[in-house]
C-alpha positions as CSV (number, residue, x, y, z in Angstrom):
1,X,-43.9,55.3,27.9
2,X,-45.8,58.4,26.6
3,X,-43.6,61.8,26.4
4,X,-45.4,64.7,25.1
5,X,-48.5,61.9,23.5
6,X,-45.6,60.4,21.4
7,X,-44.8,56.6,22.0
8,X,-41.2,56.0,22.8
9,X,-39.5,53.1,20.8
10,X,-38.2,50.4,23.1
11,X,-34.4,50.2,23.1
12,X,-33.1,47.9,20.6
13,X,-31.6,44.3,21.6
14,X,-28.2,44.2,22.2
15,X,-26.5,43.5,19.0
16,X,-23.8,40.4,19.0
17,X,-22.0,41.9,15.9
18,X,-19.5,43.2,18.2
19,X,-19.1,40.0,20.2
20,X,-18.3,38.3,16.8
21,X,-15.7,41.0,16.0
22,X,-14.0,40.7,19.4
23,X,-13.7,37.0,18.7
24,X,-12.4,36.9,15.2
25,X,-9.6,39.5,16.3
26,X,-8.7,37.6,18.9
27,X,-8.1,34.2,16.7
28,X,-6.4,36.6,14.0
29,X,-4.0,37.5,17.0
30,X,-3.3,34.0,18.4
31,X,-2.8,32.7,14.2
32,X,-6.0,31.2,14.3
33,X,-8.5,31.2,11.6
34,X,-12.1,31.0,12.5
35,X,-13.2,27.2,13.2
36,X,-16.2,25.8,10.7
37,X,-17.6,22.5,12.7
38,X,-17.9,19.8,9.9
39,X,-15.0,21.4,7.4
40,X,-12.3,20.3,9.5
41,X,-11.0,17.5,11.0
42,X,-10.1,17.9,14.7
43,X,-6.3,17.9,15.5
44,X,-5.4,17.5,12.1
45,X,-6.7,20.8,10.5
46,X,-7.1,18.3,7.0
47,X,-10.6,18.6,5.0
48,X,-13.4,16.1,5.7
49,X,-16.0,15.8,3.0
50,X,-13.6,16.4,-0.1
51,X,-11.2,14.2,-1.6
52,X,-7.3,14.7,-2.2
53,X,-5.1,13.7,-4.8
54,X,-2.6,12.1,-1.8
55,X,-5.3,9.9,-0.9
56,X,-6.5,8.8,-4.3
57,X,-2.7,7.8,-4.5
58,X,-2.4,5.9,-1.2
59,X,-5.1,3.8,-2.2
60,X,-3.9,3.3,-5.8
61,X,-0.4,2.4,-4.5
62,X,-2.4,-0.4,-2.1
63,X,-4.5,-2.0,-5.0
64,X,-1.3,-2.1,-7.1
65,X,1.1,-3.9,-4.5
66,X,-1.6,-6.2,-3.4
67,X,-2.5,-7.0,-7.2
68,X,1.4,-7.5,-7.9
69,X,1.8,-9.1,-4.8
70,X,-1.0,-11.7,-5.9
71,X,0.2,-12.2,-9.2
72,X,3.9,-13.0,-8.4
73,X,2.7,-15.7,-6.0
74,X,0.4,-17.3,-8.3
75,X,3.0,-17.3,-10.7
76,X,5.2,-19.3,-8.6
77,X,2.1,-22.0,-6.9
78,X,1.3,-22.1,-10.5
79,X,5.4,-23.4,-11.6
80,X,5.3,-26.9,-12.1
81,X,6.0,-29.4,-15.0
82,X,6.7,-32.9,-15.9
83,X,9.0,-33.3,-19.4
84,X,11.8,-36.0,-20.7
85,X,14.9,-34.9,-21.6
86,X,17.6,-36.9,-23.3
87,X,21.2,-37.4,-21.3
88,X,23.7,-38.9,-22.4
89,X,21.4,-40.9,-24.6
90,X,19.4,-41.8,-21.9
91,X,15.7,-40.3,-22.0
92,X,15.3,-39.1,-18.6
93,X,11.7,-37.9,-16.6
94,X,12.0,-34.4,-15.2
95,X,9.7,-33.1,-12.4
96,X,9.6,-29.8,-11.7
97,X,7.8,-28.0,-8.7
98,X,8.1,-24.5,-7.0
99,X,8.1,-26.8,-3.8
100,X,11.2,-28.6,-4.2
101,X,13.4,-25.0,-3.6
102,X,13.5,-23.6,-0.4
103,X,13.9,-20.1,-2.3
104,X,10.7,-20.4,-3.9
105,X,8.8,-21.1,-0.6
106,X,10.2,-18.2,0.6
107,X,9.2,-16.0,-2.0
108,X,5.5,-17.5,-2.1
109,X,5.4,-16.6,1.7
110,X,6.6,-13.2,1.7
111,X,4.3,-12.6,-1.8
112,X,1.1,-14.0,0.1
113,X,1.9,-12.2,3.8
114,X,2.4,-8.6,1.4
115,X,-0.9,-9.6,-0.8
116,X,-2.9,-10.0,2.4
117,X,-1.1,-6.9,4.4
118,X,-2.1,-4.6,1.2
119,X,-5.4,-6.3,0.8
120,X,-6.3,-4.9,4.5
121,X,-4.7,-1.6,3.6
122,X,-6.7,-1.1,0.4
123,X,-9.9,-2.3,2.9
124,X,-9.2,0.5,5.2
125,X,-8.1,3.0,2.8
126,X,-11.1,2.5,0.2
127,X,-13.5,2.7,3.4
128,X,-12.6,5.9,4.5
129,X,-12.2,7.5,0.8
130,X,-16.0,6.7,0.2
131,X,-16.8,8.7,3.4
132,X,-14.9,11.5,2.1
133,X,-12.5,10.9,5.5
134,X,-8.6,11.4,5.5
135,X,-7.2,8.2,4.1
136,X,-4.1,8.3,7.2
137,X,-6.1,9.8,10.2
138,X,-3.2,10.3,12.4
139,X,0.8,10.2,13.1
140,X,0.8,7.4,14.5
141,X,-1.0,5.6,11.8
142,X,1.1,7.4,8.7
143,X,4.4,5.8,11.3
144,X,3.2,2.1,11.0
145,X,2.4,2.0,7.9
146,X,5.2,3.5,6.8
147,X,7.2,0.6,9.1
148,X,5.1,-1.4,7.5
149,X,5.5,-0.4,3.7
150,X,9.8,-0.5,4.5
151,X,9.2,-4.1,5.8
152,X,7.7,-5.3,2.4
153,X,9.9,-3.7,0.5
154,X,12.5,-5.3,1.7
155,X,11.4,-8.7,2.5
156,X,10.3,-8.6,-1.3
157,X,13.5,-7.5,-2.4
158,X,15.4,-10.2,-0.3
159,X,12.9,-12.7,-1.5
160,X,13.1,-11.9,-5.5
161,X,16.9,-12.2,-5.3
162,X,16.8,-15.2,-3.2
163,X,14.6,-16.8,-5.9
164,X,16.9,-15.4,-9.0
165,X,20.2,-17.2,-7.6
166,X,18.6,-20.6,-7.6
167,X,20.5,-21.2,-10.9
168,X,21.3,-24.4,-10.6
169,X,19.2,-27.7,-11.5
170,X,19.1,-29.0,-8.0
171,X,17.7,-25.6,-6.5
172,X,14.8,-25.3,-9.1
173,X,13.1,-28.7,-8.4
174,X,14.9,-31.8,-9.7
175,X,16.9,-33.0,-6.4
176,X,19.7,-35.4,-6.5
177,X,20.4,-35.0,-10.2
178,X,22.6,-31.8,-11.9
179,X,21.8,-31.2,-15.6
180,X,23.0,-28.6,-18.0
181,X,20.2,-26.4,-19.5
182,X,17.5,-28.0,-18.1
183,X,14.7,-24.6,-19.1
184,X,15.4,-26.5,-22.8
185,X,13.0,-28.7,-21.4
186,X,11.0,-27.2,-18.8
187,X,10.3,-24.1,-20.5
188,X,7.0,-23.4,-19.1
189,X,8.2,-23.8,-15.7
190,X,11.1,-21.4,-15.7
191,X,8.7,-18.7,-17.8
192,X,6.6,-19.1,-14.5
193,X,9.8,-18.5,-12.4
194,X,11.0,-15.8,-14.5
195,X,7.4,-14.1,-14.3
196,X,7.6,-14.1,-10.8
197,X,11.0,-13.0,-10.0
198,X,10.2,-9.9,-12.2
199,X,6.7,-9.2,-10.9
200,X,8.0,-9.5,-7.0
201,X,10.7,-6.9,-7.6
202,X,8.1,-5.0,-9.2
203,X,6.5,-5.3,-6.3
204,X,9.3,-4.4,-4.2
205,X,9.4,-1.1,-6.3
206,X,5.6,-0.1,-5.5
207,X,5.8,-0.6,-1.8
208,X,9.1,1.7,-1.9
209,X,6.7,4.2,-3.1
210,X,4.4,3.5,-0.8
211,X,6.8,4.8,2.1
212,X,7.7,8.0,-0.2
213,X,4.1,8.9,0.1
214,X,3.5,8.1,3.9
215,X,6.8,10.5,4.3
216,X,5.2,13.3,2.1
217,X,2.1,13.0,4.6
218,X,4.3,12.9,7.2
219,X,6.2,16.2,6.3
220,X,3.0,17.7,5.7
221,X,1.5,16.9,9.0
């Protein structure tokens, strides 16, 4: 268009600068912040892409039960010896095996079912903190395994003092006969025992806190 033998400049486009404003106030008024697609995780609001000092721990506390979980039972399969011992004046064999006390079954079982439990947890866990992902996704994840982390603390708790009252040579794998001091001669099967015992209520302590840290996420979240 020609006014005068001047050009006239077109109009120019419609800016969205005030769109943007309009959109921003209205978050700022609802509490909101404005959303960045790929900084946050949806429904959680936690950061993908970055690692947290919470999950470094979760997956610490995993590798720890599931290597103290591991040790104790090996300790225990591992608690067996054949010795002489002299009764009486009588020179009598003594065998000795973790298999011959109920107590100690029961501590290998619970030891292996927590080793494998934290083995799968450490899996998970160590998956997601090399894709820069929130360790405990949701709720309802941070709930079970805090069920589950209550559960093993527990059962290793009732399993380790299960295991130390066996005090008694009949209990600790030499059936049908009751002698007096019998670790004088199966010393390296009760050092097995006693390594054990301590490591599974070792144990017991790590998968306490465990459950302290699925409550901090939970109090968080």
């Amino acid at each position: 268009m020609r006014m005068n033998g001047h050009k006239t400049p077109p109009p120019p486009p419609p800016s969205t600068l005030p769109v943007q404003l309009m959109e921003a106030k209205v978050l700022a008024e609802n509490g909101q912040s404005e959303p960045r697609v790929g900084l946050f995780n949806a429904g959680l609001g936690s950061k993908t892409g970055v690692w947290t000092r919470g999950d470094v721990v979760l997956v610490t506390l995993r590798l720890l039960c599931m290597a103290a979980s591991l040790t104790a039972m090996l300790f225990m399969v591992t608690a067996r010896q054949v010795s002489t011992a002299s009764f009486y004046g009588f020179q009598l064999q003594l065998h000795s095996k973790w298999s011959f006390s109920y107590s100690f079954e029961y501590l290998v079982g619970v030891t292996a079912a927590a080793a494998g439990y934290s083995l799968l947890q450490s899996l998970i866990g160590g998956s997601r903190l090399l894709r820069k992902s929130p360790v405990i996704p949701s709720r309802n994840q941070a709930w079970l395994t805090f069920a589950g982390d209550q559960i093993l603390a527990y059962a290793m708790m009732s399993a380790g003092s299960a295991a130390s009252g066996v005090t008694n040579l009949n209990r600790t794998g030499i059936r049908h006969t009751a002698l007096p001091n019998f670790c004088k001669s199966l010393g390296s099967f009760c050092d097995h025992v006693a390594v054990s015992i301590a490591i599974t209520f070792f144990s017991c302590v790590l998968y306490a806190a465990s459950a302290v840290q699925d409550v901090i996420w939970l109090s968080k979240h």
